[in-house]
C-alpha positions as CSV (number, residue, x, y, z in Angstrom):
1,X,71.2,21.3,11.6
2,X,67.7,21.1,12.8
3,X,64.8,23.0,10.1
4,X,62.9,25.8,11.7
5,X,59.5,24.2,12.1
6,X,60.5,20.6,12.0
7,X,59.2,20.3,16.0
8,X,55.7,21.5,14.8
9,X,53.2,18.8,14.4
10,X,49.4,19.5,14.2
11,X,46.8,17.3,14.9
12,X,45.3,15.8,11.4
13,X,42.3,15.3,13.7
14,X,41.8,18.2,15.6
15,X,38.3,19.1,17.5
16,X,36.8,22.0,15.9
17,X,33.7,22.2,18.7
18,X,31.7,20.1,20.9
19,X,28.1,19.4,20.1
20,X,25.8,19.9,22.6
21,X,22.2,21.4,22.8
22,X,20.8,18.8,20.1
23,X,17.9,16.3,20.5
24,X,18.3,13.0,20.3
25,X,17.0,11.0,17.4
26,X,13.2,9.4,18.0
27,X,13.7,6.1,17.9
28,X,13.6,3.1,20.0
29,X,10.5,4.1,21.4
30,X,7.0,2.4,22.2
31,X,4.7,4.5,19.4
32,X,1.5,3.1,21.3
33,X,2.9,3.5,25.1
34,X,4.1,6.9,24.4
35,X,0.2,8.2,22.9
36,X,-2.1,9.0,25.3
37,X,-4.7,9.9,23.0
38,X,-4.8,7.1,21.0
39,X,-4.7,4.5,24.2
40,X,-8.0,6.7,25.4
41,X,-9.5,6.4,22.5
42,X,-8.8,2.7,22.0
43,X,-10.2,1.9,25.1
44,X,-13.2,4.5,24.7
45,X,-14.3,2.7,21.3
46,X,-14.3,-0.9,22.6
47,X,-11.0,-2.2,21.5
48,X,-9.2,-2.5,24.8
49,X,-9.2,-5.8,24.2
50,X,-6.1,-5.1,21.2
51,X,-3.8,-3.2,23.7
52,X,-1.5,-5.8,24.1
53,X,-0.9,-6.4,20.2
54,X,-1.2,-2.5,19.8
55,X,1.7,-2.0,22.1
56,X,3.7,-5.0,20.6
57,X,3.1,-2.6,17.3
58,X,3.8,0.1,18.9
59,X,7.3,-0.8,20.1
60,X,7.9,-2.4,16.4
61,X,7.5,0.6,14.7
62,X,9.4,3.1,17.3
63,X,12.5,1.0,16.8
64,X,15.2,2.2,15.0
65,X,15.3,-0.7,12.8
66,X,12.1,-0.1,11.1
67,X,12.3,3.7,11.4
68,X,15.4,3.5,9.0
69,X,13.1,1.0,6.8
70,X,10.9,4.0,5.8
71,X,13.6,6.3,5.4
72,X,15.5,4.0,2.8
73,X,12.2,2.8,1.0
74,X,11.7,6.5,0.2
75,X,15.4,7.2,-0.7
76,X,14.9,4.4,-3.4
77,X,12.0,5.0,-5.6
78,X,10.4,2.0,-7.4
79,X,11.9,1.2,-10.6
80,X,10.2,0.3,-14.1
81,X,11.5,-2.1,-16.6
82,X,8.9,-2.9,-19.4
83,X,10.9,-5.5,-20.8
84,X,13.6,-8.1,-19.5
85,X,16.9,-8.2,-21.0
86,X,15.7,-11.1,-23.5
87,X,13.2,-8.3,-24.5
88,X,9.8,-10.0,-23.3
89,X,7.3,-8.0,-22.1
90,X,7.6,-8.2,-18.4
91,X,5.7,-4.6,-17.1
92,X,8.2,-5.2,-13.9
93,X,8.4,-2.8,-11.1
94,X,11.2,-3.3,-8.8
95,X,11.3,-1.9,-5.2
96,X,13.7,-1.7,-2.4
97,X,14.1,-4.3,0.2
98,X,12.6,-1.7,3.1
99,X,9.8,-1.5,1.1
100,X,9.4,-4.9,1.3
101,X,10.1,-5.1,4.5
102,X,7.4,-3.0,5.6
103,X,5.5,-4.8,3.7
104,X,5.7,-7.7,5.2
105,X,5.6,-6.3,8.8
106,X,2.3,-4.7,8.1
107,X,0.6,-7.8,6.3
108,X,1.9,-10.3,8.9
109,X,0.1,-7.9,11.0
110,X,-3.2,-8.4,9.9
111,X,-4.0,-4.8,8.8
112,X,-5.4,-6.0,5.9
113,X,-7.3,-8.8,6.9
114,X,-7.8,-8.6,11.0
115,X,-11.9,-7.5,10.6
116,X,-12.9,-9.2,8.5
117,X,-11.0,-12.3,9.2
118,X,-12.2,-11.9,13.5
119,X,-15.1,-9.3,13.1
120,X,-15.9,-8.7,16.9
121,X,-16.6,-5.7,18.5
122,X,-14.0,-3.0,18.5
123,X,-12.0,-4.6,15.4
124,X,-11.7,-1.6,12.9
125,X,-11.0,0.2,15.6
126,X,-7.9,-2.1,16.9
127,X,-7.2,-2.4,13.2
128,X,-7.3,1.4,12.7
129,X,-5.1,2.4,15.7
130,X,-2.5,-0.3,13.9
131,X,-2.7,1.0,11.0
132,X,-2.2,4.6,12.3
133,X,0.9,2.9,14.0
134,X,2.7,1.4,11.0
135,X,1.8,5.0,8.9
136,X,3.9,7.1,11.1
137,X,7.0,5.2,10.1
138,X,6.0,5.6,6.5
139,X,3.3,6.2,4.2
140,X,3.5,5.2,0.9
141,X,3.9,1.1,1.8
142,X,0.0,2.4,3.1
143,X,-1.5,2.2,-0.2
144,X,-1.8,-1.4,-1.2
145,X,-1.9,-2.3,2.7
146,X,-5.6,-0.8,2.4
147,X,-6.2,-1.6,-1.5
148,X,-6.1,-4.7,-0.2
149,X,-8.0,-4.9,3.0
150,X,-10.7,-2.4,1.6
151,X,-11.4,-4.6,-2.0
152,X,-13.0,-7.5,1.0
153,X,-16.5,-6.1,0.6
154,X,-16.8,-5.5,-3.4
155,X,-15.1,-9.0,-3.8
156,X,-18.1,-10.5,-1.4
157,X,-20.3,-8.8,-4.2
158,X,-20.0,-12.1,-6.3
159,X,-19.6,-15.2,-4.3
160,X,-18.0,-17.2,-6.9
161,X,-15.1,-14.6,-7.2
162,X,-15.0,-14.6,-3.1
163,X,-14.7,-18.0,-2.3
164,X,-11.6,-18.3,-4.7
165,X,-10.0,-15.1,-4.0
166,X,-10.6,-14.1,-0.3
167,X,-9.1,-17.2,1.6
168,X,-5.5,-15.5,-0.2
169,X,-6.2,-12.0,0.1
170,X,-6.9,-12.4,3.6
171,X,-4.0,-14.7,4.8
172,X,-1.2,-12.9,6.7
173,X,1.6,-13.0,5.2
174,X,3.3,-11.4,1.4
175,X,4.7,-13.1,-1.0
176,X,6.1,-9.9,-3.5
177,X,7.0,-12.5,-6.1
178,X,6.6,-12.0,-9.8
179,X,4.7,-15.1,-10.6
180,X,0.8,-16.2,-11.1
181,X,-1.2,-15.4,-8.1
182,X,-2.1,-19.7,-8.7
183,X,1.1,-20.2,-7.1
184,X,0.9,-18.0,-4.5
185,X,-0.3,-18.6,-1.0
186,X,-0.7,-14.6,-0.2
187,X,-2.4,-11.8,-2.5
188,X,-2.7,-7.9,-2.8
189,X,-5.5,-6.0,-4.7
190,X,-4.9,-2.9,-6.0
191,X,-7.8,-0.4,-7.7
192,X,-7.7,1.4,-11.5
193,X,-10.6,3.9,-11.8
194,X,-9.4,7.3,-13.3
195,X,-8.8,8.2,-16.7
196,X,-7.6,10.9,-18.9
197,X,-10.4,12.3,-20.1
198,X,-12.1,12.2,-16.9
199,X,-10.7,12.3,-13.8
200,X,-12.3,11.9,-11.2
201,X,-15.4,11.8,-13.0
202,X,-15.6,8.1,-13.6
203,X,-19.0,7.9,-15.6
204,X,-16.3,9.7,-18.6
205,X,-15.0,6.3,-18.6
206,X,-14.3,4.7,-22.4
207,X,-12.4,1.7,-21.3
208,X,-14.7,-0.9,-22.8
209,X,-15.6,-5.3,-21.5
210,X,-16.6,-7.5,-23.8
211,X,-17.8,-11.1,-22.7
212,X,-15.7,-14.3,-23.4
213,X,-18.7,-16.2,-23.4
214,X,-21.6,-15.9,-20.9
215,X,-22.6,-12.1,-19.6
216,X,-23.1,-11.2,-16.1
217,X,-21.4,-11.7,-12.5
218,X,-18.6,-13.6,-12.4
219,X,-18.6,-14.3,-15.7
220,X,-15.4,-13.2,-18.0
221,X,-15.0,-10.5,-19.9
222,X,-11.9,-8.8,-21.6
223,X,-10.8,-5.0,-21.3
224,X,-10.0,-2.8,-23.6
225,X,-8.5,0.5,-22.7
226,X,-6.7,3.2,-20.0
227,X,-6.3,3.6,-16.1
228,X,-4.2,7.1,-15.9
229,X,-3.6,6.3,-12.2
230,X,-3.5,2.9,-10.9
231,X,-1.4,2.8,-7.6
232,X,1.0,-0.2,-6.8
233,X,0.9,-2.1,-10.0
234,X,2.6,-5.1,-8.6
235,X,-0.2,-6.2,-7.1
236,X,-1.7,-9.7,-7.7
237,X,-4.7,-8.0,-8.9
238,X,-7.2,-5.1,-9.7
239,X,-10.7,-4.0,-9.3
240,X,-11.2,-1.6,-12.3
241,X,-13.8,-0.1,-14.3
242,X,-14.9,-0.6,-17.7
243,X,-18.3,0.0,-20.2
244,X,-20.5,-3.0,-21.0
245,X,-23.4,-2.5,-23.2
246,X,-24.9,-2.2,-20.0
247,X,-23.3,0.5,-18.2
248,X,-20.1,1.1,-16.0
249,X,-19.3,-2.1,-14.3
250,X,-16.9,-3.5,-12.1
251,X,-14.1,-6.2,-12.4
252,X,-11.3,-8.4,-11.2
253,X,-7.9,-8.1,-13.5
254,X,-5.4,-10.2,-11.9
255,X,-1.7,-9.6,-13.6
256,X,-1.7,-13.3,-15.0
257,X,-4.2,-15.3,-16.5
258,X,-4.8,-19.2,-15.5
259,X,-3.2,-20.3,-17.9
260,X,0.1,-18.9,-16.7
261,X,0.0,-16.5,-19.2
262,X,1.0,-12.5,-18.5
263,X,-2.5,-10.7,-18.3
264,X,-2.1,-7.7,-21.1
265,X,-2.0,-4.7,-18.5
266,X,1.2,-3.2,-19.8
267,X,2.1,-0.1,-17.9
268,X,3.2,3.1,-19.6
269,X,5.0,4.7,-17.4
270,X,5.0,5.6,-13.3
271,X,4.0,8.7,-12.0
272,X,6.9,11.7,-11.2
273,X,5.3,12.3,-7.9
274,X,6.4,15.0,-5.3
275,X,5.6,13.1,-2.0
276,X,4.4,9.0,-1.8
277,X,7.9,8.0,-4.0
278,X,8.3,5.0,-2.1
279,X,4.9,3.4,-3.8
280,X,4.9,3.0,-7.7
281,X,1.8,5.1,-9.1
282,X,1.3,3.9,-12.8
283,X,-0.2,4.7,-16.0
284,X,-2.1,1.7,-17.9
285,X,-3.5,0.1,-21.1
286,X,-5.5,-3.0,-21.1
287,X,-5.4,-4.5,-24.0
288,X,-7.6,-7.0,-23.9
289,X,-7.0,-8.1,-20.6
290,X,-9.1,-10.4,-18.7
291,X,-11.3,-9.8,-16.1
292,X,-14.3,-11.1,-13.5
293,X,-17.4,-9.1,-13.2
294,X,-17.9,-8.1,-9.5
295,X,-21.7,-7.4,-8.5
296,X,-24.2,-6.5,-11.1
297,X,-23.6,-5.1,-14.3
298,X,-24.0,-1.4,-14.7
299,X,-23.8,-1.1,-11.0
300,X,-20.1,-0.8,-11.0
301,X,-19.5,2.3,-9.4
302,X,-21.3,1.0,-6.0
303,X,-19.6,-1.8,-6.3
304,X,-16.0,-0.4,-6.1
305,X,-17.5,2.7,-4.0
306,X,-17.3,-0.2,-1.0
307,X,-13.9,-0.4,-1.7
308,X,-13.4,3.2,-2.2
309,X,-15.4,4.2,0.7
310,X,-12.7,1.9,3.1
311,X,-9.7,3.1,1.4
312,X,-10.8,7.2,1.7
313,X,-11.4,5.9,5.8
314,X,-7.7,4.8,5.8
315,X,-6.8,8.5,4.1
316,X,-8.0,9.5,7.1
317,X,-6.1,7.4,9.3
318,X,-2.9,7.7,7.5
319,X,-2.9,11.9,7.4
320,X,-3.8,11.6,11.3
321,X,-0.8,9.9,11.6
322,X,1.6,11.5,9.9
323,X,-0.1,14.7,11.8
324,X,1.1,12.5,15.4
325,X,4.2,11.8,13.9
326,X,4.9,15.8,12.7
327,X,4.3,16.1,16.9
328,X,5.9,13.9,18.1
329,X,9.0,14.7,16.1
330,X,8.3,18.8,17.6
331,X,8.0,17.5,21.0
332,X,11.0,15.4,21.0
333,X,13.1,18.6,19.5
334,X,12.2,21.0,21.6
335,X,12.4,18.3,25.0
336,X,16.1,17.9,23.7
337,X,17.0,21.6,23.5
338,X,17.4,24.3,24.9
């Protein structure tokens, strides 16, 4: 005898509704192409010249490929160990592959280096419209891109210092290893100036230099002290801020010294930050690291000021863009609704 309902069988899969009236994703679009504005105002300013590149760019970073770069270097946050599992000291931040990525795509690019490298007419402004390219896919991957393009003109300060470091900083390409930069064929620069007691206020600064040997530019001093916000602390090295008997002064901290040895910039912790999580912020002591004066003693804040003054520029930049990105983003909504 046949059960009652064994003749029923219900879908396991069943539709519950269609979807319709949503936008589709932005992606796979030509960022440059696809901005009047920013053409015009390439052109306008003497870099028509770049358009080519721009667009090349701009296609890059509208592809779906390296839009889903920015969104999984953000859902990963950098992560801090302070010591390997032998227990050395190792003051290693480890990020996500995206974040590399982008990394690479931006440096390979030239954004840190095109002006300077090929300084014809028009070439901050190429090099600005790039950069406002690459920031509306993500920001934080921003920060040492322009650490290191905007440290150029302090590290000219001292010739020396120039000649040996410049020819690495400025080569396109990135090398995110965790070794010397000596073995390295590509360097960033990243920037320590705040501290606790001071903020913003840098003349408040106690972080002291005391000579190896000689005094003066390019000579080598070692640092005692604290940076309570130094961004991307894997970079190969730092322009920072310390006292000499002199006055504030500027210097060079790379993370190793020439020997091989790890430089004593041992970080504390990295920030808790509400937006930016895909770039490490950090909190550091130098204990006695070492470090290359950069221009003349006691003049240290204009010498990192022409670092600062590129890297507030690229502030700029990067909030436009994430202001064109914000429309863009409306635009493509409401074109895909109704």
């Amino acid at each position: 005898m046949t059960a009652k309902h064994d003749n029923l069988k219900p879908d396991p899969l069943a539709q519950t509704h269609e979807v319709f009236n949503q936008a589709r994703a932005l992606e796979d679009y030509n960022a440059y192409d696809n901005d009047t504005a920013l053409r015009e105002a390439v052109r306008r300013h003497g870099a028509g010249w770049a358009e080519d590149r721009l667009s090349a760019h701009g296609a890059k970073t509208g592809s779906a490929e390296v839009i889903e770069w920015g969104f999984l270097a953000n859902e990963h946050k950098p992560q801090f160990f302070s010591h390997d599992r032998q227990g050395y000291r190792v003051d290693f931040v480890k990020y996500h592959e995206a974040y590399h990525r982008l990394m690479t795509l931006g440096l390979e690019s030239g954004i840190h280096s095109a002006p300077w490298a090929d300084p014809k007419p028009g070439a901050h402004v190429a090099r600005a419209a790039q950069s406002y390219l690459q920031g509306q896919v993500e920001a934080g991957h921003g920060c040492p891109l322009t650490m290191t393009f905007a440290s150029v003109p302090s590290i000219k300060l001292t010739s020396s210092l120039a000649k040996e470091w410049l020819p690495k900083i400025l080569n396109n390409a990135y090398d995110p290893r965790n070794v010397p930069h000596m073995e390295k064929q590509a360097l960033t620069i990243g920037m320590g100036m705040t501290e606790k007691q001071g903020g913003s206020d840098v003349r408040a600064n106690t972080t002291r230099a005391y000579p190896v040997a000689a005094e003066g530019p390019g000579e080598a001093y070692e640092l005692v002290g604290h940076k309570w916000f130094t961004s991307a602390p894997m970079c190969d090295a730092f322009l920072v801020l310390a006292q000499t008997d002199n006055g504030l002064s500027c210097f060079l901290v790379p993370r190793w010294r020439p020997d091989g040895s790890k430089n004593p910039i041992q970080v504390q912790r990295l920030k808790n930050k509400m937006g930016n999580v895909s770039n490490a912020s950090s909190e550091i002591e130098l204990r006695g690291a070492l470090g290359w004066m950069i221009g003349e003693e006691g003049r240290g804040v204009p010498a990192i000021i022409e670092m600062v003054a590129m890297t507030r520029f690229d502030c700029m930049v990067g909030s436009t863009s994430g202001q064109r990105q914000a429309v863009a983003q409306a635009v493509n909504h409401a074109m895909g609704r109704a």
